[in-house]
C-alpha positions in Angstrom: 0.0 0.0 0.0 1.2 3.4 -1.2 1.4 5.6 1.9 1.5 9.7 1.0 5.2 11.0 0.9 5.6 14.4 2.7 7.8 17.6 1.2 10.6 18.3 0.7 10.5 15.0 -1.5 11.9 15.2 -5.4 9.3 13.5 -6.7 6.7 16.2 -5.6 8.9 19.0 -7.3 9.7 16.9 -10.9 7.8 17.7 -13.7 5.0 14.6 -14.2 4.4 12.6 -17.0 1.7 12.1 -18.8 -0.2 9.1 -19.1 -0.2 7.1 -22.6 -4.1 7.0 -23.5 -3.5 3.4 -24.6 -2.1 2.9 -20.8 -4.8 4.6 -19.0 -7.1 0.9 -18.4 -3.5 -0.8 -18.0 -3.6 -3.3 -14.5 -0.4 -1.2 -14.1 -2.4 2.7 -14.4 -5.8 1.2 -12.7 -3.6 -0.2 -10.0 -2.1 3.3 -9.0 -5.3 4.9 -8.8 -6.6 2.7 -6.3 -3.1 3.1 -4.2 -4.2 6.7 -4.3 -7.5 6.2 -3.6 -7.0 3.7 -0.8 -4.4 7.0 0.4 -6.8 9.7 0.2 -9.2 7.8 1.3 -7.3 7.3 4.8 -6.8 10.7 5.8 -10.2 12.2 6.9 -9.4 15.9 6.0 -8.1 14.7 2.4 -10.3 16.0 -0.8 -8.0 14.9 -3.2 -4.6 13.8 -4.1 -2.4 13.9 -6.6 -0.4 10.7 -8.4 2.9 12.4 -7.1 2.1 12.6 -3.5 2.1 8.8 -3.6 5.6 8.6 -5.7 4.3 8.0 -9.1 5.4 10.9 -11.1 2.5 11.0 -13.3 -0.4 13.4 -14.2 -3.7 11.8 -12.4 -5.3 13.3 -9.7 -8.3 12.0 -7.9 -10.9 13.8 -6.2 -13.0 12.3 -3.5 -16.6 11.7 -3.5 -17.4 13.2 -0.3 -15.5 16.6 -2.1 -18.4 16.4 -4.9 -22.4 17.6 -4.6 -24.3 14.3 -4.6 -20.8 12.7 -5.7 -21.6 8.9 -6.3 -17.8 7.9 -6.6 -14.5 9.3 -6.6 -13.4 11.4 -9.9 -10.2 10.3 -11.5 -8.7 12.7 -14.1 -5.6 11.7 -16.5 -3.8 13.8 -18.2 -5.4 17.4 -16.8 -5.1 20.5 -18.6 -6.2 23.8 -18.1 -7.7 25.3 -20.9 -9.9 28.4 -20.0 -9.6 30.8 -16.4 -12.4 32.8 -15.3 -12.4 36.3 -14.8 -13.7 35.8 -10.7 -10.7 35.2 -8.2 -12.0 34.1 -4.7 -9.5 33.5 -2.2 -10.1 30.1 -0.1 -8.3 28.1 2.3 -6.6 25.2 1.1 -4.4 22.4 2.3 -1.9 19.7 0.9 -1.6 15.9 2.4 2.3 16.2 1.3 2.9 19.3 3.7 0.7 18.3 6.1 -0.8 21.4 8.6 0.3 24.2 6.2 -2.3 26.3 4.7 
C-alpha cells in the first residue's frame, strides 16, 4: 500500500508525465489509482490527491466523493489541462496531504 510522501521529497517537485491514453485501463495505471485512492481515502481531512504525492510521477489526480455535490464515486482525471480561467478570483483556504498542517 502506497502511503502519502511528505515535502521536501523530489518527486513532488519533478515535472510529471503524462499518461499514454492506450495505458490509462492498464492493471499497471488502474492499479495506481486505487493506491491513491486507498491514500486519500485514509486521511479524513483529504479531498483529493495527486499521483505524485504517492511517488508516481505522473499526471492523475483524484478527487473524493465526499468533495463532490451528490458525488456517487470518486473522480479520477488523466492527463489534466487547463484550458480556460475565469475572470472571478476568490480566495479560499486550502491544504496539501504532502505538507501536512500548512495552509
Amino acid at each position: 500500500m502506497a502511503g502519502i510522501i511528505q515535502s521536501p521529497h523530489d518527486t513532488l517537485r519533478a515535472h510529471a508525465k503524462d499518461v499514454p491514453v492506450s495505458d490509462i485501463t492498464s492493471k499497471k495505471i488502474q492499479g495506481i489509482i486505487e493506491q491513491m485512492k486507498t491514500a486519500l481515502h485514509g486521511e479524513d481531512d483529504g479531498v483529493a490527491i495527486a499521483a505524485p504525492q504517492i511517488d508516481e510521477s505522473l499526471r492523475i489526480f483524484v478527487v473524493s466523493k465526499k468533495a463532490i455535490p451528490k458525488g456517487e464515486d470518486d473522480m479520477v482525471f488523466t492527463n489534466p489541462s487547463i484550458v480556460r480561467l475565469g475572470k472571478k478570483k476568490v480566495d479560499v483556504s486550502e491544504g496539501c496531504l504532502s505538507v501536512r498542517w500548512k495552509y
